[in-house]
Residue, then its C-alpha position, 0 to 999 in steps of 0.5 A: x191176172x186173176x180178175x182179167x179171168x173174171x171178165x173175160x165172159x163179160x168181154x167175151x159177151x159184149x163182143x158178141x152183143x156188139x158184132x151180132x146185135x147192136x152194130x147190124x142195127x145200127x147200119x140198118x138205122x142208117x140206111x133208113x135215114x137214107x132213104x127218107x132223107x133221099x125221099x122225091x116228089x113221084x115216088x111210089x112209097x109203102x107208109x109203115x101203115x100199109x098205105x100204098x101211094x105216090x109222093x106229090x108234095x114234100x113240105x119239110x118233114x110233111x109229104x103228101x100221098x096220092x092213094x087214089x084219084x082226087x085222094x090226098x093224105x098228108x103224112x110224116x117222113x118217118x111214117x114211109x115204110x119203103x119205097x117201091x119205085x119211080x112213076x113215070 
């Protein structure tokens, strides 16, 4: 009994570690993965840089970006931020 009341703070602090901390980032990675695995040619995509474009090629792990006319940059997946919506 004794030692059960020694770790019961410890308990106590990794539950709250578990449900405050670790588990909501955890769902956050998921739905991240989500997305850039969902990824699709004509989406309009922020990169983690800050680089607004649209997908015009998807090769593997590699997309290429249209920034602006006749401009093409090649990227990784894991370097898309967010995705801001369809072109039309």
């Amino acid at each position: 009994m004794q030692n059960l009341q020694a770790f019961l703070p410890f308990i106590l602090l990794f539950a709250f570690m578990w449900f405050l901390i670790i588990r909501p980032q955890q769902q956050q990675q998921k739905k991240r993965q989500k997305m850039l695995s969902e990824l699709k040619k004509g989406e309009k995509v922020v990169t983690v840089g800050g680089i607004h474009g649209t997908i015009t090629e998807i090769k593997g792990d590699v997309l290429t970006l249209r920034i602006a006319d006749k401009v093409e940059i090649n990227i990784n997946r894991a370097g898309v931020g967010y995705v801001l919506g369809k072109s039309e």
